[in-house]
Backbone as CSV, one residue per row, in Angstrom:
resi,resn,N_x,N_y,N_z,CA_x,CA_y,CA_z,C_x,C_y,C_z
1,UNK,-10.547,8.483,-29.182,-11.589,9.490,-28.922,-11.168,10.386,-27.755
2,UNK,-11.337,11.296,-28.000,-10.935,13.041,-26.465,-12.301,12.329,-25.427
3,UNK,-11.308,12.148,-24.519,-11.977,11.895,-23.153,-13.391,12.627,-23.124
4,UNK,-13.002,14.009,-23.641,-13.716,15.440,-23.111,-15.278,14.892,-23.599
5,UNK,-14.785,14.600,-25.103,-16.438,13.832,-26.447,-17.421,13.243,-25.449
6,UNK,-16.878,12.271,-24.219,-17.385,11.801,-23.973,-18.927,12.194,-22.969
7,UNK,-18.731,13.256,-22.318,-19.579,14.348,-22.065,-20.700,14.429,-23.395
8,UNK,-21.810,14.325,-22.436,-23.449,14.580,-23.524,-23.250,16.264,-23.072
9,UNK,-24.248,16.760,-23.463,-24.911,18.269,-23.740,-24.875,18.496,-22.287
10,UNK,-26.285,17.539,-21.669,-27.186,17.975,-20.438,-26.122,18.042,-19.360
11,UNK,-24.700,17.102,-19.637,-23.343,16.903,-18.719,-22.742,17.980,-18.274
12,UNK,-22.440,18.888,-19.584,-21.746,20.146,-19.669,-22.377,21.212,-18.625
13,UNK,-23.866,21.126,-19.317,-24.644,22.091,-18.716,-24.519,22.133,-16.755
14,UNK,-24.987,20.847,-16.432,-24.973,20.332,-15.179,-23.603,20.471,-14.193
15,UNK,-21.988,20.323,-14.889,-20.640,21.303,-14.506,-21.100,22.751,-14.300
16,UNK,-21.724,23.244,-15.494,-21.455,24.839,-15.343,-22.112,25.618,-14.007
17,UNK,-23.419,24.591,-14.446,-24.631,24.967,-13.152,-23.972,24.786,-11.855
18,UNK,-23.100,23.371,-11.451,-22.875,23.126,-10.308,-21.741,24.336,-10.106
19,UNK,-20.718,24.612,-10.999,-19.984,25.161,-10.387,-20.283,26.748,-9.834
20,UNK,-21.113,27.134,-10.613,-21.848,27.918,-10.070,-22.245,28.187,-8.890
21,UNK,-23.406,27.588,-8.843,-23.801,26.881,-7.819,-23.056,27.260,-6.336
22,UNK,-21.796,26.105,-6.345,-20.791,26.274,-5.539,-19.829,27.764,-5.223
23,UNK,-20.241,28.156,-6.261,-19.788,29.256,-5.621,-20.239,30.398,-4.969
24,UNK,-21.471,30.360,-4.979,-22.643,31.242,-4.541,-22.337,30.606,-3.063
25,UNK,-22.110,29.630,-2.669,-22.441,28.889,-1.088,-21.175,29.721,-0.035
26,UNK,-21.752,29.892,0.950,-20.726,30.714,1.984,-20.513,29.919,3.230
27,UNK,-20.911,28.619,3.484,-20.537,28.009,4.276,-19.862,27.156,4.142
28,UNK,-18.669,26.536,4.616,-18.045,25.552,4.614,-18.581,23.899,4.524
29,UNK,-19.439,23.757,5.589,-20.393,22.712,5.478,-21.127,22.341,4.413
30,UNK,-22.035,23.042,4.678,-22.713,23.113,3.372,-22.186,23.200,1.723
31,UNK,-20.981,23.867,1.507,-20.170,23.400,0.423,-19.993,22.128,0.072
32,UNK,-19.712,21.213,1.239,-18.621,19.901,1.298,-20.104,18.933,1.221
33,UNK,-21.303,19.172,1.404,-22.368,18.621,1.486,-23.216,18.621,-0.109
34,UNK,-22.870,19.613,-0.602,-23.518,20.092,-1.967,-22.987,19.305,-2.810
35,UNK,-21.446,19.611,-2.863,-20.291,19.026,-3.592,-20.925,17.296,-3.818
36,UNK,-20.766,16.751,-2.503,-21.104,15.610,-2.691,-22.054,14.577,-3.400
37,UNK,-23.898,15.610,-2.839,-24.967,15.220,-3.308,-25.152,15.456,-4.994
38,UNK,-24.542,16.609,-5.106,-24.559,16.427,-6.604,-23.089,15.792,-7.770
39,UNK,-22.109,15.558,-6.568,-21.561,14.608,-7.627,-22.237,13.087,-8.012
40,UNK,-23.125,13.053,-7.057,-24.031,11.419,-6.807,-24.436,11.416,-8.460
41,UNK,-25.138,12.752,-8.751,-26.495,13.212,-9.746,-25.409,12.690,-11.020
42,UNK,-24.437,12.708,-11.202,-23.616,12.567,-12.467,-22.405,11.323,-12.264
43,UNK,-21.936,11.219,-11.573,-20.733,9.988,-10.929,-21.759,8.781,-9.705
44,UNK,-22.194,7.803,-10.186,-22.706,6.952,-9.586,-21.890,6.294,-8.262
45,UNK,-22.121,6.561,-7.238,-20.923,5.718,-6.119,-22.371,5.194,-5.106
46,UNK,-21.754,4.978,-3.907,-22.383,4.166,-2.664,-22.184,4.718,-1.425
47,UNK,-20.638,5.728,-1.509,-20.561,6.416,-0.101,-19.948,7.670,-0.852
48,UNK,-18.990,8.368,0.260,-18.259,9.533,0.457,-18.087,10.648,1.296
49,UNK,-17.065,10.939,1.230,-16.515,11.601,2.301,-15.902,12.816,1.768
50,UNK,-16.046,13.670,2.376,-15.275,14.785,1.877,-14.495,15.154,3.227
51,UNK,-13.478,15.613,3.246,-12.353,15.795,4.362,-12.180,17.381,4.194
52,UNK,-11.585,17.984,4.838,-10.385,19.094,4.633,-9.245,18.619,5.905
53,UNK,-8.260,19.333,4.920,-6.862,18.816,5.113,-5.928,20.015,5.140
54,UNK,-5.289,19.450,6.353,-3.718,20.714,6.511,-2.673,19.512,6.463
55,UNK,-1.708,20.585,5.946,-0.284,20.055,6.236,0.014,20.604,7.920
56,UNK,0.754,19.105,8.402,1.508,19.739,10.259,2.549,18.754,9.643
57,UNK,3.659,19.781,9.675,5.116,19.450,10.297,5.094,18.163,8.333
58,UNK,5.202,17.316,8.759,5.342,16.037,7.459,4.079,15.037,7.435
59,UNK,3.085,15.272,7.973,1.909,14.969,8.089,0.914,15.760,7.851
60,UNK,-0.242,14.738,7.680,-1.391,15.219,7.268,-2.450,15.009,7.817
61,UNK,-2.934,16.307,8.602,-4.173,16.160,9.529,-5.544,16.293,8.746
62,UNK,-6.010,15.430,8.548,-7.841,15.658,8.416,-8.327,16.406,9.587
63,UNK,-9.312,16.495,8.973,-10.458,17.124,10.332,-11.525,17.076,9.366
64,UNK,-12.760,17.962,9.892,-14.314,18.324,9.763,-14.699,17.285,8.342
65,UNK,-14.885,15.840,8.499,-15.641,15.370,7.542,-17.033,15.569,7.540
66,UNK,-17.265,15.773,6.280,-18.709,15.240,5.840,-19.078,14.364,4.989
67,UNK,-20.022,13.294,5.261,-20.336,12.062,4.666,-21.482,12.101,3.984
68,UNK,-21.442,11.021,2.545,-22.499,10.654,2.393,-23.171,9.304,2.269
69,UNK,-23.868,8.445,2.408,-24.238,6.847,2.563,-25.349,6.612,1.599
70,UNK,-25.519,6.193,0.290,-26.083,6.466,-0.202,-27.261,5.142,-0.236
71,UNK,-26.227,4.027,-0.196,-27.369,2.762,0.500,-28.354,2.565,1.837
72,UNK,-27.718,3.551,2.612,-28.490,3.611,3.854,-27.946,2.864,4.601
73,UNK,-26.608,2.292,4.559,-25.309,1.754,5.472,-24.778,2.455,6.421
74,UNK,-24.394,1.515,7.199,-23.209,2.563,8.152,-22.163,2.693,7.667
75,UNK,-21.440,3.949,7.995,-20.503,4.386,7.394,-19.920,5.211,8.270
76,UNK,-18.338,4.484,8.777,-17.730,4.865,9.857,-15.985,6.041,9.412
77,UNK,-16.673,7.103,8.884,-15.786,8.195,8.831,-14.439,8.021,9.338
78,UNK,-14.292,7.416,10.397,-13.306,7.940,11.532,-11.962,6.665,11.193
79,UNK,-12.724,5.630,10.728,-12.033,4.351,10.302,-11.148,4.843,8.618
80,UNK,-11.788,5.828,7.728,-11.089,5.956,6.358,-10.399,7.276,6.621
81,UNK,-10.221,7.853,7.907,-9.260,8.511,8.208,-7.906,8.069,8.034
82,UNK,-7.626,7.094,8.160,-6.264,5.697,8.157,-6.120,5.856,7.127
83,UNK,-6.623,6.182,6.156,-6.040,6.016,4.952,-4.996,7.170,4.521
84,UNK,-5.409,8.198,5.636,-3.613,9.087,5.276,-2.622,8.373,5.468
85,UNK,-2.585,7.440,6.203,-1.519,6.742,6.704,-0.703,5.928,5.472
86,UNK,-1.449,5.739,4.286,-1.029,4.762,3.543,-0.026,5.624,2.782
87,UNK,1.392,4.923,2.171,2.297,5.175,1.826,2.241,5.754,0.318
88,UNK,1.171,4.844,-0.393,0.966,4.635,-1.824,0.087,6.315,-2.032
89,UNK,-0.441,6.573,-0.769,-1.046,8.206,-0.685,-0.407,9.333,-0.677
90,UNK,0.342,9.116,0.117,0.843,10.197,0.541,1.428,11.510,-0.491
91,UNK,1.866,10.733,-1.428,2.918,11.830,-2.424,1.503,12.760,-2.605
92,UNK,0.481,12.392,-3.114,-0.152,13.329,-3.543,-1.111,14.212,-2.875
93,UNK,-0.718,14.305,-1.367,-1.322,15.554,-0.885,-0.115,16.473,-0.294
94,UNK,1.633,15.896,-0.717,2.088,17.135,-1.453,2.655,17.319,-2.279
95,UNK,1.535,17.298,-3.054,1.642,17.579,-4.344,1.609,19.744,-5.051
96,UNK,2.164,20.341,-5.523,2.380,21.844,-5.477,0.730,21.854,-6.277
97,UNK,-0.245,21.281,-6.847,-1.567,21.203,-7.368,-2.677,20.002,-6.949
98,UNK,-3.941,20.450,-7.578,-4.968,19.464,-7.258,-4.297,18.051,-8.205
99,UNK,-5.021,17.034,-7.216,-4.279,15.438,-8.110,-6.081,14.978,-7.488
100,UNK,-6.011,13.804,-9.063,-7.151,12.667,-8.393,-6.064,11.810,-9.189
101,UNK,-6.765,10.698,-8.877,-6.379,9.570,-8.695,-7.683,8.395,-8.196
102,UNK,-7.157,7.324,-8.868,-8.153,5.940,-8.603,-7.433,4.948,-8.075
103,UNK,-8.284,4.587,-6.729,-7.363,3.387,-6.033,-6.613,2.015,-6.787
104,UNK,-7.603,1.881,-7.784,-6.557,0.967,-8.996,-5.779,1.182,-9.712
105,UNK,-5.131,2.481,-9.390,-4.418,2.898,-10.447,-2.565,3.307,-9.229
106,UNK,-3.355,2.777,-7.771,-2.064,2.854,-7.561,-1.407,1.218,-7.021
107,UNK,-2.589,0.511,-7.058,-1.841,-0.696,-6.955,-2.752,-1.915,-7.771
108,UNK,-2.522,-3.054,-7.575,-3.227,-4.299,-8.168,-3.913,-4.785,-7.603
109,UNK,-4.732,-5.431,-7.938,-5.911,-5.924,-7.435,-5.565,-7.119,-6.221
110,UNK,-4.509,-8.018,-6.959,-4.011,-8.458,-6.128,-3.365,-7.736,-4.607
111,UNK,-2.637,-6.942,-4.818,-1.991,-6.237,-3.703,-2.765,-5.625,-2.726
112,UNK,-4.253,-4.812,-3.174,-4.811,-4.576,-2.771,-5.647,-4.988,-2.017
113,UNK,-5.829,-6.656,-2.307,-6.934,-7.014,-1.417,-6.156,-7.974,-0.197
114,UNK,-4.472,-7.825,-0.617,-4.218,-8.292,0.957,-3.296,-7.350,1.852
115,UNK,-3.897,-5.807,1.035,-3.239,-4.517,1.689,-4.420,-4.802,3.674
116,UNK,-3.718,-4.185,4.645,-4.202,-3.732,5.541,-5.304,-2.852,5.285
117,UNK,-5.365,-1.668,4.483,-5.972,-0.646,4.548,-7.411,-1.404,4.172
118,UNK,-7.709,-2.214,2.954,-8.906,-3.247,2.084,-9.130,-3.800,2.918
119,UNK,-8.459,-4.993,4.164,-9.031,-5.627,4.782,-9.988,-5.033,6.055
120,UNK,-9.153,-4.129,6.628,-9.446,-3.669,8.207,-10.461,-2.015,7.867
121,UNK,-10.533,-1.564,6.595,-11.433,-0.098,6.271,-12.367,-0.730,5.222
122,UNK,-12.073,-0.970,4.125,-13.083,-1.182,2.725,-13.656,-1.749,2.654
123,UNK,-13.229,-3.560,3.264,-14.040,-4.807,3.050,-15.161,-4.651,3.941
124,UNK,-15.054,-3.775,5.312,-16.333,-4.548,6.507,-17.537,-3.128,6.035
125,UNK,-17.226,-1.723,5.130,-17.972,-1.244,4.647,-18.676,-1.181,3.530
126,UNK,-18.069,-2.647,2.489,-18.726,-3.097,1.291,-18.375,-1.596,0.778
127,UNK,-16.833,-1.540,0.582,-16.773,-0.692,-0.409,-14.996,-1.192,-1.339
128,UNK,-14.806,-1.099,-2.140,-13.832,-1.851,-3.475,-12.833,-0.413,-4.151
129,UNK,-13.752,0.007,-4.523,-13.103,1.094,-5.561,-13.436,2.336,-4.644
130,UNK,-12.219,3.217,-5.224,-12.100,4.829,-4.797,-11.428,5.654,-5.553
131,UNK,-12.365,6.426,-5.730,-11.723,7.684,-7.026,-11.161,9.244,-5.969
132,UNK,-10.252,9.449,-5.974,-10.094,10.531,-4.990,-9.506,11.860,-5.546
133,UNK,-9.868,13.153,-5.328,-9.774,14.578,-5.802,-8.793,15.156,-4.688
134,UNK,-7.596,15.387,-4.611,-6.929,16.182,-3.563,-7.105,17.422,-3.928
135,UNK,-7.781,18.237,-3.277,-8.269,19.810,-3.398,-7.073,20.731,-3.363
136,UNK,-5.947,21.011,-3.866,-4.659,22.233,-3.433,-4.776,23.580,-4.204
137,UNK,-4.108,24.460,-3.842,-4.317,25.319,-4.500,-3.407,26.608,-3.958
138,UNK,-2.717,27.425,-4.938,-1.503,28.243,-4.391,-0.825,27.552,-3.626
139,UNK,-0.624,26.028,-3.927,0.836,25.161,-3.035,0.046,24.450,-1.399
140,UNK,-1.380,25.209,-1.502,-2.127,24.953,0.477,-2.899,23.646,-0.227
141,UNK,-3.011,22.529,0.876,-3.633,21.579,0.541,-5.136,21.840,1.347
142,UNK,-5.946,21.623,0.840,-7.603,21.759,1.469,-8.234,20.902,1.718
143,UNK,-8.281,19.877,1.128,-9.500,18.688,1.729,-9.007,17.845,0.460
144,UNK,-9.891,16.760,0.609,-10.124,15.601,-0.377,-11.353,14.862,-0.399
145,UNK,-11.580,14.898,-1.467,-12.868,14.567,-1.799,-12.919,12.741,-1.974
146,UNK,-13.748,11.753,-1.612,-13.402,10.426,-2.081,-14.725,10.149,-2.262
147,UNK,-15.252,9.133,-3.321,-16.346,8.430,-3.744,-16.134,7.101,-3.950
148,UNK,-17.014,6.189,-3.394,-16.360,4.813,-3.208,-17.796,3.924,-3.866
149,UNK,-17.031,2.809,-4.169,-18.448,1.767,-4.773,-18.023,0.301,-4.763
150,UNK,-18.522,-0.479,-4.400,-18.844,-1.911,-4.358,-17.560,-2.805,-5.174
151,UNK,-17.648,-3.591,-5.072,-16.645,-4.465,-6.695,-17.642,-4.913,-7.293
152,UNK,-18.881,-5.186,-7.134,-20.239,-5.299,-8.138,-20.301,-4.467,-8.868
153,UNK,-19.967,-3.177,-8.185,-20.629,-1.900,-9.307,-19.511,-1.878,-10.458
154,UNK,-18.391,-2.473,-10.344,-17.240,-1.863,-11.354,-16.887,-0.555,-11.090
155,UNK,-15.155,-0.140,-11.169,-14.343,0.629,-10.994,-14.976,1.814,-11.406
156,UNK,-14.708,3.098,-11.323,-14.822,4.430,-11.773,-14.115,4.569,-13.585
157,UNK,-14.590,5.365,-14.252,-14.320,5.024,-15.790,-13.397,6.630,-15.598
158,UNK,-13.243,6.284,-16.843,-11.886,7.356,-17.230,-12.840,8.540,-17.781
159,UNK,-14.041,8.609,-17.993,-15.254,9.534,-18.041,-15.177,10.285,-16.498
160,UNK,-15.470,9.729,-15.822,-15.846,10.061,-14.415,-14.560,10.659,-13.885
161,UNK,-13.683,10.115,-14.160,-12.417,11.199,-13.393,-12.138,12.394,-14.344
162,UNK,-12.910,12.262,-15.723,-12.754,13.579,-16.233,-13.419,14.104,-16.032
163,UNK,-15.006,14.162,-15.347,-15.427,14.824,-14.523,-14.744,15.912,-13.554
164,UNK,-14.273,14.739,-12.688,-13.987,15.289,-11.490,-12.552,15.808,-11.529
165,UNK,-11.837,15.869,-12.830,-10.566,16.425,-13.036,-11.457,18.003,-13.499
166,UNK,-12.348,18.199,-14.790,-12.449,19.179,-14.676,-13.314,20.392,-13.432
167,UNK,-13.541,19.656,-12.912,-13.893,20.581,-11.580,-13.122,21.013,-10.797
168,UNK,-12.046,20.079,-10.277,-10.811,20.201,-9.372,-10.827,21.558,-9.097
169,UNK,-10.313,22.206,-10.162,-9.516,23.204,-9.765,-10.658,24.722,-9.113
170,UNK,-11.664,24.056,-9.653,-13.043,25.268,-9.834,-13.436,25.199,-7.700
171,UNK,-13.240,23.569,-7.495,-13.495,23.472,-5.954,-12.285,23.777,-5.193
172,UNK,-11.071,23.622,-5.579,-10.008,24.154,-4.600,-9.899,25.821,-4.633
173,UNK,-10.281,26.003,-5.579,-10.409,28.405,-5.168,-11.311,28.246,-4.508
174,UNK,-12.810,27.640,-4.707,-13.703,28.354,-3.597,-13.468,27.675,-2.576
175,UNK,-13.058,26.411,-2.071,-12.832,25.902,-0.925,-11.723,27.032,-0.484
176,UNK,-10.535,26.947,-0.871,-9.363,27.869,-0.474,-9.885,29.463,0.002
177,UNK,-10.825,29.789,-0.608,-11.780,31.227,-0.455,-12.677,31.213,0.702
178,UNK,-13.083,29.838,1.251,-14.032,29.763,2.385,-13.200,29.645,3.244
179,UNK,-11.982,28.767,3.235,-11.511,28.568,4.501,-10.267,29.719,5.181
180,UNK,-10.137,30.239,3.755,-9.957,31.963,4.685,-10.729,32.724,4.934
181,UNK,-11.774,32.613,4.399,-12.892,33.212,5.461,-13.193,33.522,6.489
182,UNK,-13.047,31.707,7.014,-13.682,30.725,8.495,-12.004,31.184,9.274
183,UNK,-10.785,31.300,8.775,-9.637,31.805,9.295,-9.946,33.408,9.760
184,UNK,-10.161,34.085,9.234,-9.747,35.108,9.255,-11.346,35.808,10.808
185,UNK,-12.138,34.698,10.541,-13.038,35.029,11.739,-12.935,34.154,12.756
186,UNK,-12.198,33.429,13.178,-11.593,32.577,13.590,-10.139,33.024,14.767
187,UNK,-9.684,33.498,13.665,-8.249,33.676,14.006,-8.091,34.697,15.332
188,UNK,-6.983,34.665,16.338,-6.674,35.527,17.342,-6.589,36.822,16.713
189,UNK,-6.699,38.074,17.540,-6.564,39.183,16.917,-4.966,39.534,16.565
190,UNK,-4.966,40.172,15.323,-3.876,40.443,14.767,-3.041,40.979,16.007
191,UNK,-1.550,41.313,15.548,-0.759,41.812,15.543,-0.955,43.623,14.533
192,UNK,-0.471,44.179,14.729,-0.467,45.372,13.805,0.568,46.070,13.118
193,UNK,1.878,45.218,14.111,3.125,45.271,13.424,3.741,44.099,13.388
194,UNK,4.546,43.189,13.079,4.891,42.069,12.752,5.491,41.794,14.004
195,UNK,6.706,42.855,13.848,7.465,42.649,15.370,6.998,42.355,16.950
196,UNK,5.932,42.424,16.709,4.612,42.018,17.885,4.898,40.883,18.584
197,UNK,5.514,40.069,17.466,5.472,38.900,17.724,6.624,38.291,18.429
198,UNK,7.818,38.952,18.551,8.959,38.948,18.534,9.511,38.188,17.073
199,UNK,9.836,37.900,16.251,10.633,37.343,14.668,11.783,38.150,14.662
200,UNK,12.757,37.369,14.512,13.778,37.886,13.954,13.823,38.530,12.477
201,UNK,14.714,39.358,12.331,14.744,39.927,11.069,14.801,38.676,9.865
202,UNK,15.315,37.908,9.867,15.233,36.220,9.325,13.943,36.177,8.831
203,UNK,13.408,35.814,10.173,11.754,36.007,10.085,11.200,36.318,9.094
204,UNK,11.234,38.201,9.978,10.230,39.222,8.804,10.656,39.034,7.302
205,UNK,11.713,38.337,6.783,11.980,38.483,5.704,11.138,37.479,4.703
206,UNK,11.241,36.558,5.376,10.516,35.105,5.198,8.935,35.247,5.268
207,UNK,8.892,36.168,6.190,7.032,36.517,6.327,7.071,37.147,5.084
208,UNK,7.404,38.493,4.541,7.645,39.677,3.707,7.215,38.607,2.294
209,UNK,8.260,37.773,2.224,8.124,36.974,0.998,6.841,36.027,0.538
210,UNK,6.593,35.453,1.961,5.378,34.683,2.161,4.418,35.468,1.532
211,UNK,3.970,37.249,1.767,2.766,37.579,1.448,2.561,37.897,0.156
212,UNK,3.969,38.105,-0.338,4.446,38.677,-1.878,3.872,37.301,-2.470
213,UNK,3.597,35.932,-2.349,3.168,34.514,-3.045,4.359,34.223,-3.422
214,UNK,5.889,34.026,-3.161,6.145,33.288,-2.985,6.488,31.995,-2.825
215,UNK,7.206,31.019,-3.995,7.125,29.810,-3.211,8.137,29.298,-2.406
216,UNK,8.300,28.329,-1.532,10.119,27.763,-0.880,10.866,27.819,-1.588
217,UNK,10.800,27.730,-2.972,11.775,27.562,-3.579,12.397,28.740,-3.894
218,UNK,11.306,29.854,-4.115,11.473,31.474,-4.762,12.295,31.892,-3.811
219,UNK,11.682,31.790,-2.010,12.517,32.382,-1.094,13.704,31.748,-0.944
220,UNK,13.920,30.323,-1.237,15.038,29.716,-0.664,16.307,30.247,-1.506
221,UNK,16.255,30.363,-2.902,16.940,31.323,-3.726,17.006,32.664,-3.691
222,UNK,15.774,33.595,-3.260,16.034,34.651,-2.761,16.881,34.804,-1.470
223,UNK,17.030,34.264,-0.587,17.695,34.548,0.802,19.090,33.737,0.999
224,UNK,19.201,32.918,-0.193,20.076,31.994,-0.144,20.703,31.459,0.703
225,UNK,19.212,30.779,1.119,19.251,29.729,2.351,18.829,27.969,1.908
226,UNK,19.033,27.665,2.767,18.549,25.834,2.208,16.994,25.303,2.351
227,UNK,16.708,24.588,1.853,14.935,24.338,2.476,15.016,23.794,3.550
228,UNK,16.043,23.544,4.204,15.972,23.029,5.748,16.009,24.549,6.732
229,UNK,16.795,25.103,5.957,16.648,26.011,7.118,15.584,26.957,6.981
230,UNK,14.921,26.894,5.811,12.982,27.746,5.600,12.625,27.172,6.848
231,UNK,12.565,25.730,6.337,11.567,25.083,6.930,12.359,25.344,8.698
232,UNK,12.957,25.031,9.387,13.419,25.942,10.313,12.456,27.138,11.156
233,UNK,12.704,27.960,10.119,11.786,29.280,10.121,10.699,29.491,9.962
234,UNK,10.410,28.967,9.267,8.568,28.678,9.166,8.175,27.728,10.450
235,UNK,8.654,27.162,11.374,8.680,26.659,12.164,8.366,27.241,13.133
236,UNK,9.432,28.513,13.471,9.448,29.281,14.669,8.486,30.400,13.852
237,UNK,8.270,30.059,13.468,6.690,31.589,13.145,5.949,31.201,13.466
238,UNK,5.367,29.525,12.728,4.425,28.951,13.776,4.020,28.570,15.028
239,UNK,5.408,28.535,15.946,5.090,28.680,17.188,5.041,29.856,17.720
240,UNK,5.915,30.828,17.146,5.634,32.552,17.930,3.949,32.880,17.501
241,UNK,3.404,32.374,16.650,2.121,33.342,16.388,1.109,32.404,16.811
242,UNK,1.585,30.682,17.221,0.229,29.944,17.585,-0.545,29.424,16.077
243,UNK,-0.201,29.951,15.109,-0.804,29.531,13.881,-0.844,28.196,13.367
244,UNK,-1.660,27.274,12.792,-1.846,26.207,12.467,-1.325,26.082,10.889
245,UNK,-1.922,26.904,10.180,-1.627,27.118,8.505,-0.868,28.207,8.370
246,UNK,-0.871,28.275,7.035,-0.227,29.303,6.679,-0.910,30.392,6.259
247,UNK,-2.033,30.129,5.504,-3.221,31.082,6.016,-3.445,31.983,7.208
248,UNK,-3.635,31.037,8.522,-3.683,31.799,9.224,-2.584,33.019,10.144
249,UNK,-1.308,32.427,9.378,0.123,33.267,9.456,-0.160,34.550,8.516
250,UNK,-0.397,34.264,7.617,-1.141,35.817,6.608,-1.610,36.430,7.073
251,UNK,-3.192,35.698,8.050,-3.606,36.803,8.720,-2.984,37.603,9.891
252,UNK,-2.500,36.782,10.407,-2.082,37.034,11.593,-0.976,38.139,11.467
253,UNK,-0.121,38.031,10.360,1.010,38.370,10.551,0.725,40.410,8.967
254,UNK,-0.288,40.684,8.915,-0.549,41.518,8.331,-0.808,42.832,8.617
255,UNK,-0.028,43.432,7.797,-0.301,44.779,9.035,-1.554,45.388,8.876
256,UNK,-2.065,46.257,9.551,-3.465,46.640,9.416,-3.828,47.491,8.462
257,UNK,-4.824,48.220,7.725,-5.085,49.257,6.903,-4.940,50.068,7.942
258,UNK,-4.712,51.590,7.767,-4.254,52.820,8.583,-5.381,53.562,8.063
């Protein structure tokens, strides 16, 4: 049977509405808050968290969670931060697209329950299972979405991540759309010519390409250079301009309308 069948009428309807919905919203917060309460209304869980996420350097910084507790538990955010740390994670927040994924699906039950991460995060919050949405989009990673539930309740079904597979991509544009937003009002005041910044011609070339979309790979063959030495360069842009993302290198690094 197509995963998709498995969707009733009122299901369909309730995607279209939400995504909607979501896109009408202009705050960041309040996005990551919406997102949540109404994935409750259709995907049954017990907690969740929604994150946003940058890439720094070969790591991955969280920041600004928002939670939800749906038992009326405590629920200590700051503790399932650790879970970037885990190895079995990592590939897929860099990943060049949105990925979900279910915590049973990257290890065994066995393995899992005498992993560090189950004993010292999952077990003391009575939570088992985790279905997780990595938000990416144009190659930028944005947040991650996680919904967690009991080992009473039973795992997340292959229904429910088709849920949240077909949304993926609908929440990483408007997330990706808000948080250049919150960048671009945010951000130090431009530059108006690139050279502002001091960049070498190297540089500007590498910026030039960056705004054209671009990927490492496009430029690394265009300039016929290595990905060590991009990455190099993308390096020293980020420290000449102070920029955190690459987003905010766009803005920053754009020349003005005349």
């Amino acid at each position: 049977m197509n995963t998709v069948s498995l969707l009733k009428h009122w299901e369909w309807e309730f995607l279209l509405n939400l995504i909607y919905r979501l896109n009408s919203l202009d705050e960041i917060k309040q996005f990551q808050r919406v997102c949540l309460e109404q994935l409750r209304v259709i995907i049954p869980y017990t907690k969740s968290l929604f994150l946003l996420d940058d890439r720094v350097d070969d790591r991955i910084a969280p920041h600004t969670p928002e939670l939800l507790s749906t038992d009326n538990s405590i629920f200590d955010e700051t503790t399932f931060n650790e879970l970037m740390s885990s190895r079995t994670c990592q590939e897929y927040y860099f990943s060049h697209w949105s990925q979900i994924f279910r915590r049973s699906d990257v290890s065994s039950s066995g393995e899992w329950e005498k992993s560090p991460i189950y004993q010292k995060i999952y077990a003391p919050q009575n939570v088992y299972y985790a279905l997780k949405a990595i938000l990416i989009y144009d190659d930028h990673l944005l947040g991650d979405i996680s919904l967690y539930r009991p080992k009473d309740d039973g795992d997340f079904s292959i229904r429910d991540m088709q849920i949240v597979s077909l949304l993926k991509e609908h929440l990483a544009l408007r997330l990706y759309q808000l948080r250049q937003r919150a960048a671009a009002h945010n951000a130090p005041a431009r530059a108006s010519r690139r050279t502002d910044y001091g960049f070498t011609r190297r540089e500007g070339e590498v910026i030039a390409l960056l705004h054209e979309g671009k990927t490492d790979r496009d430029i690394c063959d265009q300039l016929c250079i290595s990905s060590y030495t991009l990455k190099n360069y993308i390096h020293n842009i980020y420290r000449k301009t102070g920029a955190k993302t690459r987003i905010q290198i766009f803005l920053m690094t754009k020349d003005e309308q005349r």
